[in-house]
N, C-alpha and C positions, 0 to 999 in steps of 0.2 A: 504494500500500500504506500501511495504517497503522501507528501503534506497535506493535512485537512483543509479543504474547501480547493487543490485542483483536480481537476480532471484527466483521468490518463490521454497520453494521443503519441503519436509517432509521426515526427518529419514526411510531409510528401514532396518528391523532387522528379517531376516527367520524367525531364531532362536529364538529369542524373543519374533516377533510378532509383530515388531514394526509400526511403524502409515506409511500406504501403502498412499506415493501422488495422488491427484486424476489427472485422465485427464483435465487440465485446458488450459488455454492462455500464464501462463507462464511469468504473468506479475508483480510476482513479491505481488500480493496482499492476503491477506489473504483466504485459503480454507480451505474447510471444509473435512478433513479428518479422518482417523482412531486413534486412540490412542494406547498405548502399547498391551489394552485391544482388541484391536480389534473394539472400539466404533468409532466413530466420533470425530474428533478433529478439532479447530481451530489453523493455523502455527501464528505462530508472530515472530518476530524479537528478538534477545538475543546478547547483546554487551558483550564484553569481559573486563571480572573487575578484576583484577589483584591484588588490595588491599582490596576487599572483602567488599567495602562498599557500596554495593546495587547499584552504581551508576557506567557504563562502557562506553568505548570509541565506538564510529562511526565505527572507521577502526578496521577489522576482524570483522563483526556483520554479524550474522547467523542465517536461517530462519528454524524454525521448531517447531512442536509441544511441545516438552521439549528441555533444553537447549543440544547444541550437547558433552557439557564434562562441568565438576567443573571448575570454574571460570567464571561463568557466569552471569549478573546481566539483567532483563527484563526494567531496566532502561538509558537510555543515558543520554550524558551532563557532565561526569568527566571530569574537568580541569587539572587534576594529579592522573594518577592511578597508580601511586605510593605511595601517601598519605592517609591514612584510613581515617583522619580528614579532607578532600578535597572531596567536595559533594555539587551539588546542596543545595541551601537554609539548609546547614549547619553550627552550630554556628561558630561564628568568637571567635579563640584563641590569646593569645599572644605567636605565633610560626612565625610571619614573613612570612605568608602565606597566600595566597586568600584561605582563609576555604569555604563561601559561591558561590565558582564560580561568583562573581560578576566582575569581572574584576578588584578590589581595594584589593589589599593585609598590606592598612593602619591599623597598629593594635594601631595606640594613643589611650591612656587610657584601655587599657586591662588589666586583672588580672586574670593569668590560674593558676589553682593547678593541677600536678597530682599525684596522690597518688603513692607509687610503685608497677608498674607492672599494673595501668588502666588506663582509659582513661582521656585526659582532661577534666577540669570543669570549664565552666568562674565562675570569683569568684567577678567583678567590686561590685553587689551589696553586697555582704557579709563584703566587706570592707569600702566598702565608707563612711568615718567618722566615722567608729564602731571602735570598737576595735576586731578582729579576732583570737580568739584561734586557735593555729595547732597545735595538738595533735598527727600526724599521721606522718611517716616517706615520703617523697617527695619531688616534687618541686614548690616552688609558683613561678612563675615569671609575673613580673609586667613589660609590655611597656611603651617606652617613653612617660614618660607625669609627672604633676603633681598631685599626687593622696594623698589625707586626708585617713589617719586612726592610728589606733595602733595595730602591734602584741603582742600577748603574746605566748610565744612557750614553749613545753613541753614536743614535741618530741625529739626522740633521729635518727640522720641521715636525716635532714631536709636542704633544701637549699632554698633560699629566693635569687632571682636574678632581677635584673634588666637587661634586654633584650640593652638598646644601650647604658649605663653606667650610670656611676654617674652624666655625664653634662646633662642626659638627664633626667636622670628617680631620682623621687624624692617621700619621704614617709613623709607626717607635720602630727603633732601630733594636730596640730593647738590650743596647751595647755592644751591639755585634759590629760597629765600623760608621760609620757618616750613613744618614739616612738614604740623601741621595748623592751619585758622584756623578758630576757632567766632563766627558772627557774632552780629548783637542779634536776642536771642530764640529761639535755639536752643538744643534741649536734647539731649544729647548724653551717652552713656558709652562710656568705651575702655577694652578691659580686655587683657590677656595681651599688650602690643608694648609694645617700645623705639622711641621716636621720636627722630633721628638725623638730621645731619647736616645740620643745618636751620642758615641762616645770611638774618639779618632784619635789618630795623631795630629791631623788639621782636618778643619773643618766640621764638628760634632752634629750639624745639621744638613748641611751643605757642602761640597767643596766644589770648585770648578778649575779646571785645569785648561784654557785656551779656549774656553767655547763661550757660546752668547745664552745667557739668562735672563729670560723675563720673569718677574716674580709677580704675581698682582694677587689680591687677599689673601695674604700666606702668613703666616706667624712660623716664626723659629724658635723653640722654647725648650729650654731646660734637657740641653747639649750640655758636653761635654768635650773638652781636646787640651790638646798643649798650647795648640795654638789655634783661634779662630775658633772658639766654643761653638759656637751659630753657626758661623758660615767662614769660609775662607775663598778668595779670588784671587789667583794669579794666573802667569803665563800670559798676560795678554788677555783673559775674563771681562768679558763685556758684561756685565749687570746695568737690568734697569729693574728696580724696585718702584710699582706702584703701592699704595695702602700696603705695606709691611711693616711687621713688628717686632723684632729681634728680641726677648727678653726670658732673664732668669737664664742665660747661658753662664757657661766658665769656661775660662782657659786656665792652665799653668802658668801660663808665661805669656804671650801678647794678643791683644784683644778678645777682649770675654763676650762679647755682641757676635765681632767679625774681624777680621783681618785680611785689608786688601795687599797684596803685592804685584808690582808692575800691571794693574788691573784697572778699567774704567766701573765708574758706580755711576746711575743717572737715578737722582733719590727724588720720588715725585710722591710724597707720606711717606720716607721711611722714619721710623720709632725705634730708637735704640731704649731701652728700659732695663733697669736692675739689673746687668747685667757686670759682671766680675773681671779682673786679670788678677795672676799674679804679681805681676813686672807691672805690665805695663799696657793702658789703654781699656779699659773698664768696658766702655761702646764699643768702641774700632779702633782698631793700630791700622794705619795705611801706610805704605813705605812707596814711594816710587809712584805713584798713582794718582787720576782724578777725578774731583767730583763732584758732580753737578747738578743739577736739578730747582725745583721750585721750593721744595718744604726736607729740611732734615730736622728732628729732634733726638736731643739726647738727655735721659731724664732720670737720677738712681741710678746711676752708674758710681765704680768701685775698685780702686785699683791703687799702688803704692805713689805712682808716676801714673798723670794723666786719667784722673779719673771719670771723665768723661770717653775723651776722643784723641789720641795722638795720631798727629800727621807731619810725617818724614820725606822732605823733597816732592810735596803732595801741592798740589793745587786744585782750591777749590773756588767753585762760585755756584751760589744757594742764590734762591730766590728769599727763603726764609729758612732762619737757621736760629733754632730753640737750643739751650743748655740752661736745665734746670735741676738744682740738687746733687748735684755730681761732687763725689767726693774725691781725695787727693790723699793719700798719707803723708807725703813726700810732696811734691812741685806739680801743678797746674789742674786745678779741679774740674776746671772744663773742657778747655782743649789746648793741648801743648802743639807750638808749632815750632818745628824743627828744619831750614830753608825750606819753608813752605809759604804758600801765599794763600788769604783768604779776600774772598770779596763778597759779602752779606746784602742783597738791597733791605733786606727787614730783619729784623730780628728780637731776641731778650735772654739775657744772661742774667740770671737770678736765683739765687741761692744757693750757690754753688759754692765748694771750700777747699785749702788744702792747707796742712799743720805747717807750709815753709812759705814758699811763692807763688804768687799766680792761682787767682783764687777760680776767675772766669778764663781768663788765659794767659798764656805765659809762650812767649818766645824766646827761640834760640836759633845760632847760625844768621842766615839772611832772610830772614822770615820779611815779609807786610801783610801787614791786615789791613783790609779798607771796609769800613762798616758804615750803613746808610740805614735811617729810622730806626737803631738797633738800642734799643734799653740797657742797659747795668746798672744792675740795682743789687743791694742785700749779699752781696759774697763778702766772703771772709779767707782771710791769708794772713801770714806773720807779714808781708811785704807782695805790695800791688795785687790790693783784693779785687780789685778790678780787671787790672791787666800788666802782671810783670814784664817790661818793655828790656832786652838790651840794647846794648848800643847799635850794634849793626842792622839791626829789625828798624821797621818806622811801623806808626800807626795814621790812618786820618778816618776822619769818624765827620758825619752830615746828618741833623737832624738828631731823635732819637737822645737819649741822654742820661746820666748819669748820677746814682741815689743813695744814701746807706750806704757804700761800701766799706768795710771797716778792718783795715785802721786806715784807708786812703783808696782813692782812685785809680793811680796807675804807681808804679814805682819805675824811674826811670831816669836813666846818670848820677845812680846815687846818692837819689832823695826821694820824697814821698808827692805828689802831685793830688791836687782836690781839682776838680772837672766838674764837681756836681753844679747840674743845671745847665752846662753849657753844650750849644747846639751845633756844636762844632768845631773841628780844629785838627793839628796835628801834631804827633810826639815823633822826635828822629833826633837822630846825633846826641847832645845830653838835654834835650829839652822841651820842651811843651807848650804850647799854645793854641788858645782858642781864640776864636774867628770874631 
């Protein structure tokens, strides 16, 4: 019998020859008729498939020997024919879709690749706990949940996603090596996951060895390494960090956030936060490197030198560039510049400390800082709470201004300078003045 309310019947084609119905009841149930051949045929039912996956709908289903035109699947039961991956007892993706027809479109703990241009592949056991080579241009995406393992990537045009973000979806290394490693010459974005857990020689989150990294809603949290807790870049590592958050990493030794070497950063929201060094660089150590973008912060950062951000032969220019709270044991709470060059159009250095010099910053070598609308307020240092200046360094400062520092402003040729309130000026040689 077929669906209730059609009527059985069989294709007629002169011309063809096609399968003649026979005299029946009319009830709709299977006869025994002719075929194109002219042989005997049995009619059956043909739903209409629309996404070509064997599986078609109830409504529009039609009875006859062959299906009556292309689109046509001898199976019922599509939930969506509009989705090729939506099929009875079909596997469950991470697409946010009832794949199985089962009535439950929950994809927790899923892990889909698709390659470009095929089809998906759950990938849950290839990862879980392993470490997963991707060699192949695509996308992995991973549903919300928390999932163990480590990639290593190698392709060039590869995307790594978390389906409902970073509060949701998470990748632990659970100590086994850096969460993920991007090698020389791959190109790679990660977007909506926390990488965690990752415990390295560099890079306890992240590392990238020569390749280009786009980061966009990613958190890096509570890594581990000698160096580069969070993240490390060198070799020539291109990073562009959109909305990222480095925090609650450590390093042994430099940069507890990140640690760039010979490496581009383009920082458009990145958040350096509570983040540790042993040595040196609490946010980020950068040696050789630079970096640029619209918004950097760095905020509870922690280190003996540089407790915010050290930068070594580094040049930067921020659009906005926050250092808040950063502590120092030793010399420059915020950001040490070491022949490095800074150029801020906005900014605010506030509250920031360290137990010797350079409470917001502190220069050494042939440093310049040039800062525009940029606040100093509230830091504390034994000398230049504001900004320990040496001789060879200059500063010039527009706008913006200066509060609270305590026990002075800038320290610089060997004496202590007060700046508060004033809208501009310059320090260079052994001296100071505003505008």
């Amino acid at each position: 019998m077929g669906p209730r309310g059609f009527i059985g019947w069989c294709l007629v084609s002169v011309s063809f020859g096609g399968c003649i119905q026979p005299e029946g009841d009319g009830d709709g149930g299977e006869d025994s008729s002719a075929d194109d051949t002219g042989g005997p045929c049995t009619t059956r039912w043909w739903f209409p498939d629309a996404d070509g996956d064997g599986f078609g709908l109830q409504e529009g289903a039609a009875e006859g020997c062959e299906p009556p035109d292309e689109g046509y699947a001898d199976e019922a039961g599509d939930c969506d024919d509009a989705e090729p991956t939506v099929y009875p007892n079909a596997a469950e993706l991470c697409d946010g879709l009832d794949n199985d027809c089962d009535g439950d479109s929950a994809d927790l703990g899923l892990v889909t690749f698709w390659a470009d241009g095929g089809a998906g592949e759950p990938y849950e056991r290839m990862l879980s706990g392993k470490l997963l080579a991707l060699t192949e241009p695509g996308t992995l995406r991973l549903c919300d949940g928390a999932h163990a393992g480590q990639l290593r990537i190698s392709a060039v045009g590869l995307t790594v996603e978390g389906l409902g973000g970073a509060a949701s979806t998470s990748l632990d290394a659970q100590g086994a090596g850096s969460v993920v490693s991007v090698e020389v010459g791959a190109e790679v974005t990660l977007s909506g996951l926390t990488l965690t857990g990752g415990e390295a020689t560099r890079g306890g989150g992240l590392t990238c060895l020569g390749g280009a990294v786009t980061l966009s809603g990613v958190t890096i949290a509570e890594n581990h390494a000698e160096d580069g807790g969070g993240l490390n870049a060198e070799q020539g590592c291109a990073l562009l960090a959109q909305d990222v958050t480095l925090r609650d990493n450590r390093a042994d030794e430099l940069g507890g956030g990140g640690r760039l070497d010979s490496a581009g950063l383009v920082a458009v929201g990145l958040t350096l936060s509570n983040n540790s060094a042993g040595e040196e660089g609490g946010g980020l150590y950068a040696q050789s490197s630079s970096i640029t973008g619209d918004s950097l912060t760095a905020t509870g950062n922690r280190a003996p030198l540089a407790g915010g951000m050290s930068w070594v032969g580094t040049s930067g220019v921020l659009g906005q560039l926050t250092l808040s709270d950063n502590v120092a044991e030793d010399d420059g709470g915020g950001l040490f510049l070491r022949d490095a060059t800074l150029t801020a159009e906005a900014g605010l250095a506030s509250g920031n400390s360290s137990d010797n010099a350079g409470g917001a910053f502190l220069t050494a070598g042939t440093s310049r800082v040039t800062l525009t609308n940029t606040l100093i307020t509230g830091n504390g240092a034994r000398q230049g709470a504001g900004l320990w200046l040496n001789s060879a360094s200059s500063l010039t400062w527009t706008g913006g201004g200066w509060a609270e520092n305590a026990p002075d402003d800038v320290y610089h040729g060997g004496q202590s300078w007060s700046l508060e309130g004033s809208g501009g000026g310059t320090c260079g040689g052994a001296t100071c003045a505003t505008n």
